[in-house]
C-alpha positions as CSV (number, residue, x, y, z in Angstrom):
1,X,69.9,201.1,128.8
2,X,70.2,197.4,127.6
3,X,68.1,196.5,124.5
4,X,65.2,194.0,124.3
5,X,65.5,190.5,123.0
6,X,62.6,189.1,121.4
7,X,63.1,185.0,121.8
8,X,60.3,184.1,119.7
9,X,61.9,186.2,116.7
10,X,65.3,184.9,117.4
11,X,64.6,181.4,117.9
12,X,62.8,181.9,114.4
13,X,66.2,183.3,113.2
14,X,68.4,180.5,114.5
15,X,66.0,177.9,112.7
16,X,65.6,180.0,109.7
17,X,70.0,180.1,109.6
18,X,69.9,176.3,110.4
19,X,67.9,175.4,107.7
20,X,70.1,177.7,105.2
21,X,73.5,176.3,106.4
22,X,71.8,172.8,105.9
23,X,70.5,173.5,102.3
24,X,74.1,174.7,101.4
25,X,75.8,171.9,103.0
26,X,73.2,169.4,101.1
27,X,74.5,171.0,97.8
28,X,78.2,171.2,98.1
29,X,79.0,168.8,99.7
30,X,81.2,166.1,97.5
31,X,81.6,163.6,100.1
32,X,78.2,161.4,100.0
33,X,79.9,158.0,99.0
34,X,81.1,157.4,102.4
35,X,76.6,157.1,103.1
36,X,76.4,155.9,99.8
37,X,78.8,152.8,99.7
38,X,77.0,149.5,98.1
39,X,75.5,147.5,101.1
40,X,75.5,150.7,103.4
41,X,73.5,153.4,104.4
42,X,71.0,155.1,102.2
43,X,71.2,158.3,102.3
44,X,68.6,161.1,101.8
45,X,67.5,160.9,97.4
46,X,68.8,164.0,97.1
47,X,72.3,163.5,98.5
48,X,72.8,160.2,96.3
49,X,75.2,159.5,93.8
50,X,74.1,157.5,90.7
51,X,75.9,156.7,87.6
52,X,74.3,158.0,84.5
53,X,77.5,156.9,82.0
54,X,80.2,154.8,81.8
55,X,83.0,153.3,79.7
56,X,85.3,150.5,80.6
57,X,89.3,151.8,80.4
58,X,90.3,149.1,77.5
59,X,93.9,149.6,76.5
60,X,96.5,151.6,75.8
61,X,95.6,153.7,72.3
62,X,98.0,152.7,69.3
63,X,99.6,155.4,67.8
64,X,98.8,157.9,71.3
65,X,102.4,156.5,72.9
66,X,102.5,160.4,74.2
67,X,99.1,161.3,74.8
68,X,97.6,164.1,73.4
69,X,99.8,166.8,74.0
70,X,98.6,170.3,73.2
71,X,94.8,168.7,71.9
72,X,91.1,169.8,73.2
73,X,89.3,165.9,73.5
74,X,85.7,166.8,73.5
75,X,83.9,163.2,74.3
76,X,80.0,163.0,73.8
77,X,78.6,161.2,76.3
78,X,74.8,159.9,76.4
79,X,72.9,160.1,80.1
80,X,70.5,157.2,81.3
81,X,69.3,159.4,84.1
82,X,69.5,163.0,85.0
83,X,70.4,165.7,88.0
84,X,71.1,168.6,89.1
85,X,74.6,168.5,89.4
86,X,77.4,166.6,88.0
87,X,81.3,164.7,88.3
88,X,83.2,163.1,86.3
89,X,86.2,160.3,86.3
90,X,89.2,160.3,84.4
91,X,91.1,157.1,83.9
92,X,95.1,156.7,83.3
93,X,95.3,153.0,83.9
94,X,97.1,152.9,81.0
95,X,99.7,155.2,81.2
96,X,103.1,155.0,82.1
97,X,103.7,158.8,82.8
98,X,101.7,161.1,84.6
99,X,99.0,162.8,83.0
100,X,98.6,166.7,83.1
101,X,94.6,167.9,82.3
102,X,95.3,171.6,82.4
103,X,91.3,172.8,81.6
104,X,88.4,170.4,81.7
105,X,85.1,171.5,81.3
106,X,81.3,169.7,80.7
107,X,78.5,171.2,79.1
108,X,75.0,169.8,77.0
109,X,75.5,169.3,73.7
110,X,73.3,171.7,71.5
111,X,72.1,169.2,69.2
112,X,73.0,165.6,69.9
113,X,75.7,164.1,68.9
114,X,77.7,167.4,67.7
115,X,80.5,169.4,69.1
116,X,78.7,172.8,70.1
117,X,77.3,173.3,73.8
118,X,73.8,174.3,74.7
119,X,73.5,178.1,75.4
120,X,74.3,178.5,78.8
121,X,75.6,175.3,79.9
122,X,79.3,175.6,79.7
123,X,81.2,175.0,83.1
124,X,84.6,174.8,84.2
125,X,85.4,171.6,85.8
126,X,87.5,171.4,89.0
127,X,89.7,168.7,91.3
128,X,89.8,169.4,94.8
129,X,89.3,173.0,93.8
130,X,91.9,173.0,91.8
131,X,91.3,173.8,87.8
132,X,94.0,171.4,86.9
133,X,95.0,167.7,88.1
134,X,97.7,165.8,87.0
135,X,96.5,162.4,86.7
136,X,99.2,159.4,88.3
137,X,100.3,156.9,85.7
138,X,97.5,153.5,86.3
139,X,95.5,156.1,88.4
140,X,92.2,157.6,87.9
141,X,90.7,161.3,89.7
142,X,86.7,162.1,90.4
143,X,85.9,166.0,89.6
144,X,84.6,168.1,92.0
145,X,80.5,168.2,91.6
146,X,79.4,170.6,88.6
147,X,76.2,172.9,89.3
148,X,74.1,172.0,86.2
149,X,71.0,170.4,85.3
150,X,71.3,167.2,83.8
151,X,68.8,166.1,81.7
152,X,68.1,162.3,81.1
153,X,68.9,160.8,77.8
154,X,71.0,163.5,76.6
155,X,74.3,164.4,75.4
156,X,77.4,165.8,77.5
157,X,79.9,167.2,76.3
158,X,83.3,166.5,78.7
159,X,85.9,168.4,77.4
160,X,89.9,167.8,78.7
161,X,92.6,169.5,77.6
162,X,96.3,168.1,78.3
163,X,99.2,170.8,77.7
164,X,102.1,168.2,77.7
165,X,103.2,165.0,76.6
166,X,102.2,161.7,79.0
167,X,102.1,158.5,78.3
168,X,100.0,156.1,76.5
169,X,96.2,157.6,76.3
170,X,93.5,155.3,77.7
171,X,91.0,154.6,75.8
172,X,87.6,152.8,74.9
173,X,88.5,152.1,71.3
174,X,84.8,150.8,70.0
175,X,82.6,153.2,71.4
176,X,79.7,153.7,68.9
177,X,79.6,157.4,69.1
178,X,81.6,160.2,67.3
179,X,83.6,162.3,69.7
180,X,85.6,165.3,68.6
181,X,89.3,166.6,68.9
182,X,90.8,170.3,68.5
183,X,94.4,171.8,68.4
184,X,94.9,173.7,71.6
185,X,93.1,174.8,74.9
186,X,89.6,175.0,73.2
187,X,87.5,173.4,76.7
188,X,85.8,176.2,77.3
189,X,84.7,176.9,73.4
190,X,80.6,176.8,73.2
191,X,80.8,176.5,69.1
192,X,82.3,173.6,68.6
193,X,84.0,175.2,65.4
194,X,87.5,174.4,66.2
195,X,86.3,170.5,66.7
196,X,87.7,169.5,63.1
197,X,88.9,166.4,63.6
198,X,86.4,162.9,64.7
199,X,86.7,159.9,67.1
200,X,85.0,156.9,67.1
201,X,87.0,156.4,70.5
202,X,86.3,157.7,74.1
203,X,89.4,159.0,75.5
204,X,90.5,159.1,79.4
205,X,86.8,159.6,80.4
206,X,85.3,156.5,82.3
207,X,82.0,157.8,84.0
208,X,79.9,160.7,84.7
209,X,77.7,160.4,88.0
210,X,74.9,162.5,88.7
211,X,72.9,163.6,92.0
212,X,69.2,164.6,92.7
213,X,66.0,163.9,93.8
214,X,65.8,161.0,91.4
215,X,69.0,159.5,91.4
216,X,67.8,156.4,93.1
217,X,70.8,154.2,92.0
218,X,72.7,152.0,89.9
219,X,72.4,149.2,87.7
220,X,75.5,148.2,86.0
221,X,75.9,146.0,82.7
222,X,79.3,144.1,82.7
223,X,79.7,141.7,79.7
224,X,81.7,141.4,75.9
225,X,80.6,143.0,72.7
226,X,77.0,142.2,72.8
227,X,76.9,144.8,76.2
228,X,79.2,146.8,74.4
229,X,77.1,147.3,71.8
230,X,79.1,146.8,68.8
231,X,76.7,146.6,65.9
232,X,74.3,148.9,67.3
233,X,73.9,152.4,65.2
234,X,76.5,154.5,65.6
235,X,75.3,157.8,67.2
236,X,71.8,156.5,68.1
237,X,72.4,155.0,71.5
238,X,71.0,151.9,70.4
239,X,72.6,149.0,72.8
240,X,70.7,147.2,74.9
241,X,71.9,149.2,78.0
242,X,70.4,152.4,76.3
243,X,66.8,150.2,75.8
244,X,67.2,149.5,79.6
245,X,67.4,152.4,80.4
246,X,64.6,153.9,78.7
247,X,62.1,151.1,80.3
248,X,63.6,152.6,83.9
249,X,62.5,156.1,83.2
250,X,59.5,155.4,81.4
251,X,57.6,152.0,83.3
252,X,55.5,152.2,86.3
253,X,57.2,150.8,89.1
254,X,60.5,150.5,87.8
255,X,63.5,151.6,89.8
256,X,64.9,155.2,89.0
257,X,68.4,153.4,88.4
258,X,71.3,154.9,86.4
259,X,72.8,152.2,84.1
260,X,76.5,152.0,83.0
261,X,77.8,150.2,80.2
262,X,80.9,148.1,81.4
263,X,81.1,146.0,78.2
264,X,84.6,145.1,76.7
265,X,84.1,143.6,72.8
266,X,86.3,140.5,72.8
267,X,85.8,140.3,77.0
268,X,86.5,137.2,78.4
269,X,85.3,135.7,81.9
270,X,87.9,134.1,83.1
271,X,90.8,135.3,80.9
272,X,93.0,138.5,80.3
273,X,93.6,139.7,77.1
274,X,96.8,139.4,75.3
275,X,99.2,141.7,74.2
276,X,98.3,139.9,70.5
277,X,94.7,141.1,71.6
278,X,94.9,144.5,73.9
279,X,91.6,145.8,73.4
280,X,89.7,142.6,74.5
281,X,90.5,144.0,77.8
282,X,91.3,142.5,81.4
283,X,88.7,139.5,82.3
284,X,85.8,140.2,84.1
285,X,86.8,138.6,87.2
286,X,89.7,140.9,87.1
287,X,88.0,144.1,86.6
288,X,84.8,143.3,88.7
289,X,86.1,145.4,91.3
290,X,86.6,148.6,89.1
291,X,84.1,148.6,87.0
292,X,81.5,147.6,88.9
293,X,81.2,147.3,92.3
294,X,83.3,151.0,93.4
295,X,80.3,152.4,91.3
296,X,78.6,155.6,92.6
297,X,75.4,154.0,94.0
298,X,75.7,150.4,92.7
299,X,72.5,148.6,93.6
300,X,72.1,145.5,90.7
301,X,74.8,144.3,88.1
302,X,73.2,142.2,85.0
303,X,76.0,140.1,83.8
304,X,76.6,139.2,80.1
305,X,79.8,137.0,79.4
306,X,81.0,133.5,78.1
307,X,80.9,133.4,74.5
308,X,84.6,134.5,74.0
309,X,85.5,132.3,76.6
310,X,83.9,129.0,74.8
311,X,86.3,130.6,71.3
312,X,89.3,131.5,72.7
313,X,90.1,130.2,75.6
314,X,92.0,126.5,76.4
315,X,89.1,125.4,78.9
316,X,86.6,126.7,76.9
317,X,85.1,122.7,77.0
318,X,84.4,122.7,80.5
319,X,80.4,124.6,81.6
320,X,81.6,123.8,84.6
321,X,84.4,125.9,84.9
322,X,82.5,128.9,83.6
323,X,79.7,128.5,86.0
324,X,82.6,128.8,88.5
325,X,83.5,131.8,87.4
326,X,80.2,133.0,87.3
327,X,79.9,131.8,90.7
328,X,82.7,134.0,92.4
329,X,80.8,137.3,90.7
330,X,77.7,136.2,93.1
331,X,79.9,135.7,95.6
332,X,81.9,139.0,95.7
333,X,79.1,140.9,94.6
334,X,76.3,140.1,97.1
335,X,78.8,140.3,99.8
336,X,79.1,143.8,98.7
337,X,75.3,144.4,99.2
338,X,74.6,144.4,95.6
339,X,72.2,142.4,93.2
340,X,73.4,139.9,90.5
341,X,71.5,139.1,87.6
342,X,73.4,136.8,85.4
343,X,71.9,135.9,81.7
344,X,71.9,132.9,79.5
345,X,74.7,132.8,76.4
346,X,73.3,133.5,73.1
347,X,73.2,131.7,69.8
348,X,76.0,131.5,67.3
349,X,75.1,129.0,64.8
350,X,76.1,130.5,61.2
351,X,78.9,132.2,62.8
352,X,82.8,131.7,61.7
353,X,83.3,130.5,65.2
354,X,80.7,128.0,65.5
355,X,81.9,124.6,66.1
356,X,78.7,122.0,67.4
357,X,80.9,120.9,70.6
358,X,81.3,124.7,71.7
359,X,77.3,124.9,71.1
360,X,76.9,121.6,73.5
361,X,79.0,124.0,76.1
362,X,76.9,126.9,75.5
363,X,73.3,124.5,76.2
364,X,75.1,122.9,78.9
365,X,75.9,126.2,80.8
366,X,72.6,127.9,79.8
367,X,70.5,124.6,81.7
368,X,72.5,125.0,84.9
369,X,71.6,129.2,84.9
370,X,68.4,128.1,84.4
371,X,68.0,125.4,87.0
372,X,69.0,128.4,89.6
373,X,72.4,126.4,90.0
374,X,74.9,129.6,88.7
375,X,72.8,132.8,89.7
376,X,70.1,133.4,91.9
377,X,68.3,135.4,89.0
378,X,68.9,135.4,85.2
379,X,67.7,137.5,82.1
380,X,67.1,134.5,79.3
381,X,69.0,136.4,76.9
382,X,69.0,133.1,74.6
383,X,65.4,133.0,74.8
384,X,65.1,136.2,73.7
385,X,67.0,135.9,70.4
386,X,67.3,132.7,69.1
387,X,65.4,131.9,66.2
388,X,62.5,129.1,66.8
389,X,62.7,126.8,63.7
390,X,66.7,126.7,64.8
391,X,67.4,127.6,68.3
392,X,71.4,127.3,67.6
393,X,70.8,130.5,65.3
394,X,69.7,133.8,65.9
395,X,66.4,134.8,64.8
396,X,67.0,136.8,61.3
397,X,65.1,140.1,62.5
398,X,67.4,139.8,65.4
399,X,70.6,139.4,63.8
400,X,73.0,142.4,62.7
401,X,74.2,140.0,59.7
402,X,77.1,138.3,61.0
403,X,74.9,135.3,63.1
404,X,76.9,136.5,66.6
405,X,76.1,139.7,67.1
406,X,72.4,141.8,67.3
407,X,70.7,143.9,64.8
408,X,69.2,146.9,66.9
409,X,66.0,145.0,67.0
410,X,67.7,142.0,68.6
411,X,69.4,145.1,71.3
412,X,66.0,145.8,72.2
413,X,65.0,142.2,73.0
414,X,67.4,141.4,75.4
415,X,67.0,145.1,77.1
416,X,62.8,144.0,77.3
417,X,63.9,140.1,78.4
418,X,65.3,141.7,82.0
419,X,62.7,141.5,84.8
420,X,62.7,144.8,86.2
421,X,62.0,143.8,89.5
422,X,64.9,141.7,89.9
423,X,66.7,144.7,90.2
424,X,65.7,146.1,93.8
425,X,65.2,144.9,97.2
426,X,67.0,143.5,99.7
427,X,70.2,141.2,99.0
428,X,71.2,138.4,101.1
429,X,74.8,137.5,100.7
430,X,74.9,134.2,98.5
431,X,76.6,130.7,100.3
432,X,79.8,130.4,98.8
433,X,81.5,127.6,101.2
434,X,81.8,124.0,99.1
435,X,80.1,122.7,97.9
436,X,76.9,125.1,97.9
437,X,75.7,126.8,94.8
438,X,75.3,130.8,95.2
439,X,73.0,130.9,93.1
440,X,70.3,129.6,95.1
């Protein structure tokens, strides 16, 4: 006797196994850049990879010609947006041997900025499903995604541990937070107890993405010392990125973006830096690629450079030049799909460096970014800080003492002079044959 199928209850069943197989395929799968390229597809919100931190790789570390061999490198990271799952990047563009990371791990920090994980948040990181990766010398891996909920504007804790000598570590040598480092395999410690020994450096880490119903996408910040942040408060995630970020999760309207810090203090435009002057970093031009445009759901890039250009470099009298270079970012960025919002150079009267022709420069270039002639959009940035009764100098509340570089206050000003709405919609590759400005 043959039993009796009921279609209506398995037709229920197959759609009730569909949508299961769907929800587990939505979660674990690691693949979603290929939909989430800049300039392609969207894909679903909850699929979508954003960046929620970021450090440029910089230079080889003095005095690290081996690595960290047999040391725990616990790096506190701050998020500008959360999810509910995790990855990581791990640079060795740097190195000249192969790096081994035998145990890496990420967790929330218990209380921010120390070494001791939130109950409950520990979790071991994997590559290709693998515990451990060995890292090629100038390469860089992305984890497999990390089940955890990530909170916005919080710390992580990314732990690696290396159990043999490689080469020279990379590093991000000026990084405005304390990170920790402990003798042996201590990545999976929740204490933070062993973490004896501080940082002020970010070591082999260069980004943590996150994905979720809100990770809408990615705004990075490419620029010199004033992105970078280098007279902010140490520990209290005071650069103007962090002030960006805040007004994206908390202003009506404003775009759910990540936002990644991409500054280099010392960064240059159009130049390299030396091997008299390693941690300025490779020009922005160089490193656009990198650091900004392979970004996990790159949608707007605010651009902040110039100033070390006008003090260090030979053609450092020509605005024209610089405008140029300024020009090609448009250029390869729109083509890309992605938004550029350039920003005028700010004041450095009172400064060691300040000579009156390099200030002619600076006014020069800042008329042609705002007659529309450089970028399409722009953040006055000089506006925002300069000091009325002397627009060469900064305004005092706005000026962290040395006439170059901002106070927090003057961090915050720049992060409220961007126009949040220059930050989405569409993008129309700019004209870049000759003769044509692309910033019209």
């Amino acid at each position: 006797m043959s039993a009796r199928v009921d279609r209506p209850a398995l037709a229920g069943l197959a759609a009730a196994v569909a949508l299961v197989v769907a929800v587990v395929l939505l979660l674990d799968t690691g693949g979603e850049d290929a939909q989430d390229s800049a300039g392609g597809g969207r894909a679903p919100s909850a699929e979508r990879w954003a960046g929620t931190w970021s450090a440029a790789p910089v230079a080889a570390e003095p005095g690290a010609r081996d690595g960290h061999a047999g040391v725990s490198l616990r790096n506190v990271v701050h998020t500008s947006i959360g999810g509910t799952s995790a990855r990581i990047q791990l640079s060795n563009l740097y190195g000249t041997r192969p790096l081994p990371v035998g145990h890496a791990s990420l967790a929330l920090a218990a209380v921010p900025g120390g070494p001791a994980a939130a109950p409950g948040t520990m979790r071991r990181i994997t590559f290709s499903g693998r515990p451990a990766v060995t890292v090629p010398a100038g390469g860089a891996v992305t984890s497999d995604p990390v089940r955890l909920t990530v909170p916005a504007a919080a710390d992580l804790l990314v732990t690696t541990y290396s159990p043999a000598p490689s080469g020279p570590a990379t590093h991000h040598p000026y990084a405005r937070q304390t990170s920790y480092l402990a003798r042996g395999d201590r990545a999976a410690d929740t204490t933070g107890a062993p973490y004896t020994e501080q940082s002020p450096s970010w070591r082999y880490l260069t980004g943590v993405d996150v994905r979720g119903p809100r990770t809408e996408g990615t705004v990075v910040a490419v620029g010199d010392s004033i992105t970078d942040g280098i007279t902010s408060t140490p520990g209290a995630n005071h650069r103007w990125t962090d002030f960006l970020a805040g007004r994206l999760r908390t202003e009506p309207g404003a775009p759910r973006y990540g936002v990644l810090n991409q500054g280099i203090s010392g960064n240059r435009l159009l130049t390299d830096g030396s091997r008299w002057s390693p941690d300025n970093g490779p020009s922005v031009l160089s490193r656009l690629e990198r650091d900004v445009l392979s970004r996990a759901g790159v949608r707007a890039v605010v651009v902040e450079i110039g100033l070390n250009d006008l003090f260090k470099s030979p053609r450092r009298l020509d605005p024209e030049t610089l405008a140029d270079g300024m020009r090609e970012i448009v250029c390869r960025a729109t083509a890309r799909g992605v938004r550029v919002i350039g920003s005028t150079l700010t004041p450095f009267g009172g400064h060691r460096g300040h000579q009156p022709k390099l200030d002619a420069v600076r006014q020069a270039l800042n008329a042609r970014i705002r007659a529309g002639e450089v970028f399409g959009q722009y953040a006055d940035f000089d506006k925002a800080l300069r000091d009325p009764r002397d627009p060469s100098r900064l305004r005092p509340a706005h000026d962290s003492g040395d006439h170059l570089h901002p106070s927090d206050e003057g961090y915050r000003a720049l992060a409220d002079a961007v126009d949040l709405r220059q930050l989405k919609g569409p993008v129309r590759a700019a004209r870049c044959g000759p003769g044509e400005s692309p910033g019209r």
